[in-house]
C-alpha positions as CSV (number, residue, x, y, z in Angstrom):
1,X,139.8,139.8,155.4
2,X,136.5,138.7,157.7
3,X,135.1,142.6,156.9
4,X,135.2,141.8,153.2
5,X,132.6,141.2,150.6
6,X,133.0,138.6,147.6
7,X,132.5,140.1,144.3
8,X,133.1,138.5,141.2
9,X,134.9,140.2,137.5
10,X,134.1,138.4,133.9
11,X,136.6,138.9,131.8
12,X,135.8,138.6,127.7
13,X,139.0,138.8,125.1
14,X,138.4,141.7,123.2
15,X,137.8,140.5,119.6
16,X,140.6,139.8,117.1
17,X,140.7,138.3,114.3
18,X,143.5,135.7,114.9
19,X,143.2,135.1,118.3
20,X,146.3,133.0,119.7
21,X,148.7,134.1,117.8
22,X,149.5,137.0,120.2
23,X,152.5,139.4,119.8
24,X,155.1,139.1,122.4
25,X,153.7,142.5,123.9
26,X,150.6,140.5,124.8
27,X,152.0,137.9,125.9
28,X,154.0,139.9,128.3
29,X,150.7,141.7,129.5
30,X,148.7,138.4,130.0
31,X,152.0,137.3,131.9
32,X,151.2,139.9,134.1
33,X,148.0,139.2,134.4
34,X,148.3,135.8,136.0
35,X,151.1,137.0,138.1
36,X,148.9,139.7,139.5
37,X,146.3,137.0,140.0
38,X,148.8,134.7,141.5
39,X,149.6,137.2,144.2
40,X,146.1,137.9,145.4
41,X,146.2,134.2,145.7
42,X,149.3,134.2,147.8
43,X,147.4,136.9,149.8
44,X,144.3,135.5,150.8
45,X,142.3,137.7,148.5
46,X,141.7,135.8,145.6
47,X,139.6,132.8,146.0
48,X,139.8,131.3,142.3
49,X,139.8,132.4,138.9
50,X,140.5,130.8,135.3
51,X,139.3,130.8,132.0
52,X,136.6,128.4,130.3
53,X,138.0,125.3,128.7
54,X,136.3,126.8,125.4
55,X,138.3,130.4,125.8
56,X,134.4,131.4,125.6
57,X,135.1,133.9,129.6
58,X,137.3,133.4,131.9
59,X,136.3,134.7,135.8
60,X,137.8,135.8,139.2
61,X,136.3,135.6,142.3
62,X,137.8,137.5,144.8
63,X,137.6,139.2,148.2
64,X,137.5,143.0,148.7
65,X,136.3,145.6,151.5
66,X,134.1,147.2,149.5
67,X,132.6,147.9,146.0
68,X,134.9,150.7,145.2
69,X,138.2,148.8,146.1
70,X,136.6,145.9,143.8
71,X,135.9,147.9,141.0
72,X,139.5,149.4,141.2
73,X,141.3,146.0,141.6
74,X,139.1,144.4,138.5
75,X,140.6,147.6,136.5
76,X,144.0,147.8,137.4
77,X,144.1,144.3,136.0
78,X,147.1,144.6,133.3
79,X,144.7,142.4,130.8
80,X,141.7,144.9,130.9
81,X,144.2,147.9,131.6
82,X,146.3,146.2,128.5
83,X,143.1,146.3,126.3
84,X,142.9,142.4,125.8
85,X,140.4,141.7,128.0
86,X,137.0,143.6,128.9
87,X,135.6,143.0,132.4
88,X,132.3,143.0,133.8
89,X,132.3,143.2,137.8
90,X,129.3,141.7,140.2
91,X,128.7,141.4,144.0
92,X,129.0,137.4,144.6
93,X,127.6,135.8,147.5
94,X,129.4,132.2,147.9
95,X,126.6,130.2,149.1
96,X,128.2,126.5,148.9
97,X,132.4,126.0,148.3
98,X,134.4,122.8,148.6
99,X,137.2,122.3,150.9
100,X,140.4,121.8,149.0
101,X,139.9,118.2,148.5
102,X,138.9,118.1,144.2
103,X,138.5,114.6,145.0
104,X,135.6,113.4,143.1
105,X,133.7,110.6,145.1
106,X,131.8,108.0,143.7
107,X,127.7,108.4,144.7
C-alpha cells in the first residue's frame, strides 16, 4: 500500500449505564470487531489499534488510499455499525514509529 495515506479513527463506547456486563449480542459484535481489526492486521493495513488501559477511547491507526475509503472502513466497523462504539476519523501523519522491538532500554 506505498500510494496510501494513514488516517486514524477514535472510537468512544456509547454510554450505558452498566457498562461490562454486556449481553451476549454485544459480545458477539465486539468479537467481530477485533476480528475485523485482526484481519487488516494480517493484511498490511492496519498498523495498531487498542483501547486505553482506563476504557476512557480506544484508537486504530490504519492505512487507506484515500479519505473516502477511510471514512467507509472506520463505518463498516461492526462496533460503530453495532451502535457500541461512536468513531471520530482524522488524517494521521506518522512522524516517528518503533521497529517491532518493545524492548525498553535502559538510558
Amino acid at each position: 500500500m506505498s500510494d496510501a495515506f494513514t488516517f486514524i479513527y477514535v472510537v468512544t463506547l456509547v454510554f450505558r449505564e452498566k457498562f461490562g456486563k454486556m449481553s451476549s449480542e454485544e459480545e458477539a459484535i465486539v468479537e467481530k470487531h477485533y476480528a475485523r481489526l485482526k484481519k487488516a492486521l494480517d493484511d498490511g493495513k492496519l498498523i495498531l489499534a487498542g483501547p486505553c488501559s482506563d476504557g476512557a477511547f480506544g484508537i486504530v491507526v490504519f492505512r487507506a488510499r484515500s479519505e473516502r475509503d477511510a471514512k467507509k472502513f472506520m463505518e463498516d466497523d461492526p462496533a460503530v455499525k453495532g451502535g457500541l462504539m461512536k468513531a471520530e476519523l482524522y488524517p494521521f501523519r506518522v512522524s516517528l514509529m518503533a521497529e517491532d522491538n518493545l524492548e525498553i532500554r535502559a538510558t
